[in-house]
N, C-alpha and C positions, 0 to 999 in steps of 0.2 A: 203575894201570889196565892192564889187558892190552891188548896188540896188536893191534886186530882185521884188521892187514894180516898176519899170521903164518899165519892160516887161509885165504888165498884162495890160489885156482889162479890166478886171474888178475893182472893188476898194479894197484892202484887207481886209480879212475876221476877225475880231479880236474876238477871245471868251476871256471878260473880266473876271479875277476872281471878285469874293464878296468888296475885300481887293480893290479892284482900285476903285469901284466903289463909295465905302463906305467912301474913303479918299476926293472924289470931296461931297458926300452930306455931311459931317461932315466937309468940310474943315481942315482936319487934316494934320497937319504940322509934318514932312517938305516934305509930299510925294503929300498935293495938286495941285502943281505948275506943274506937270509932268502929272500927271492922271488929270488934268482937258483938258490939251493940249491933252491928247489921246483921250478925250472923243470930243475937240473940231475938228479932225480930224474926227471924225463920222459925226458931225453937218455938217463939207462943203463937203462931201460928197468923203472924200478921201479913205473910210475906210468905211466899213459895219460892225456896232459894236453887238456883241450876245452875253446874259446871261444866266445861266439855272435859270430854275423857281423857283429853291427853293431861289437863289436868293433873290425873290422876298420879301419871307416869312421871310427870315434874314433881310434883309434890315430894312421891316416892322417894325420887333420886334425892331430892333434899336436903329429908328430912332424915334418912338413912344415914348419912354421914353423921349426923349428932343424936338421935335417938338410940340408933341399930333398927337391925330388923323388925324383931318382933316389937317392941314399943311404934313403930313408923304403921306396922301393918293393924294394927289397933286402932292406932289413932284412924287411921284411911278407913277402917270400916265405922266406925263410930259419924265418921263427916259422911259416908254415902250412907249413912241412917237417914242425915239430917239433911243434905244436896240430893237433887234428882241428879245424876250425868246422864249426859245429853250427848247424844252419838256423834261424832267425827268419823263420817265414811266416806269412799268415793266420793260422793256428790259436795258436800263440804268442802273436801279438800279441792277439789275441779276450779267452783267458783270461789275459797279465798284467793285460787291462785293467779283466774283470772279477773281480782281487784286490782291484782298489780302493785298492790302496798307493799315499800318500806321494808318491814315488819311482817315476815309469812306466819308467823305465831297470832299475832295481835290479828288476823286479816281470819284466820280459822278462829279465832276466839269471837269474833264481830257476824260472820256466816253463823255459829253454832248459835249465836246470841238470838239472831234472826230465824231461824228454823226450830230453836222452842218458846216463838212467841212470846220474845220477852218483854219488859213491857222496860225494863233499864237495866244500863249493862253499867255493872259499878265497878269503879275500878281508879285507884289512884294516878292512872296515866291518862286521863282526857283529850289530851294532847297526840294520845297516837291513835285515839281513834275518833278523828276529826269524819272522815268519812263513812261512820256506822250507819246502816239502817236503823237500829235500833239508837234510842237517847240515851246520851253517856252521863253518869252520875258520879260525881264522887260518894266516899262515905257520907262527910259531914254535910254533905247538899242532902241524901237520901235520908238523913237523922234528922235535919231540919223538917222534912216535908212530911215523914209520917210524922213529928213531934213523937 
């Protein structure tokens, strides 16, 4: 399969699901080792990494329970150094809802993916987002491809 990060001028555009993101702050095995490596392709600047905002508020609740507060609210600014978040508004929520998916999480995470021009939505559940606009990636498929 060719490259198709070798032809752009820009860096690719990555809308992270919750699940990747949440594997690198939890260190949770055995999917840390890959989702940290994608999140450190954002850090060198290979890759423009973007989450939606609820995101955030997942994340939070979390990671809250086993960090506390102020360790959780550290870390969450540290990640929106390194993630663009990407709005979840009316409009967003309107159309995940008339996807009609399953899954109203995964359907606002596949809409946000799509309205910041993503170019791959990564995310360990490919399987639930069979119908993205956007092309679903896992980690180790997205580590393969930029090498």
């Amino acid at each position: 399969m060719q490259n198709p990060f070798a032809r752009q001028a820009r860096p690719v555009r990555l809308f992270i699901d919750t699940n990747v993101v949440l594997d690198v702050l939890a260190k949770r095995d055995p999917w840390f080792g890959d989702a940290a490596r994608v999140l450190a392709h954002v850090e060198q600047g290979r890759a423009s990494g973007h989450i939606a905002a609820h995101t955030l508020t997942t994340l939070h609740y979390l990671l809250t329970r086993h960090l506390g507060q102020g360790k959780t609210a550290a870390v969450l600014i540290d990640l929106t150094t390194l993630l663009r978040v990407e709005p979840v508004d009316h409009e967003v929520l309107q159309q995940a809802l008339a996807l009609g998916w399953r899954d109203f999480e995964d359907a606002v995470q596949a809409v946000a993916a799509a309205r910041s021009r993503a170019d791959y939505l990564v995310t360990r559940n490919p399987r639930d987002f069979r119908q993205s606009l956007v092309p679903v990636i896992t980690p180790p498929e997205l580590l393969t491809l930029l090498g």
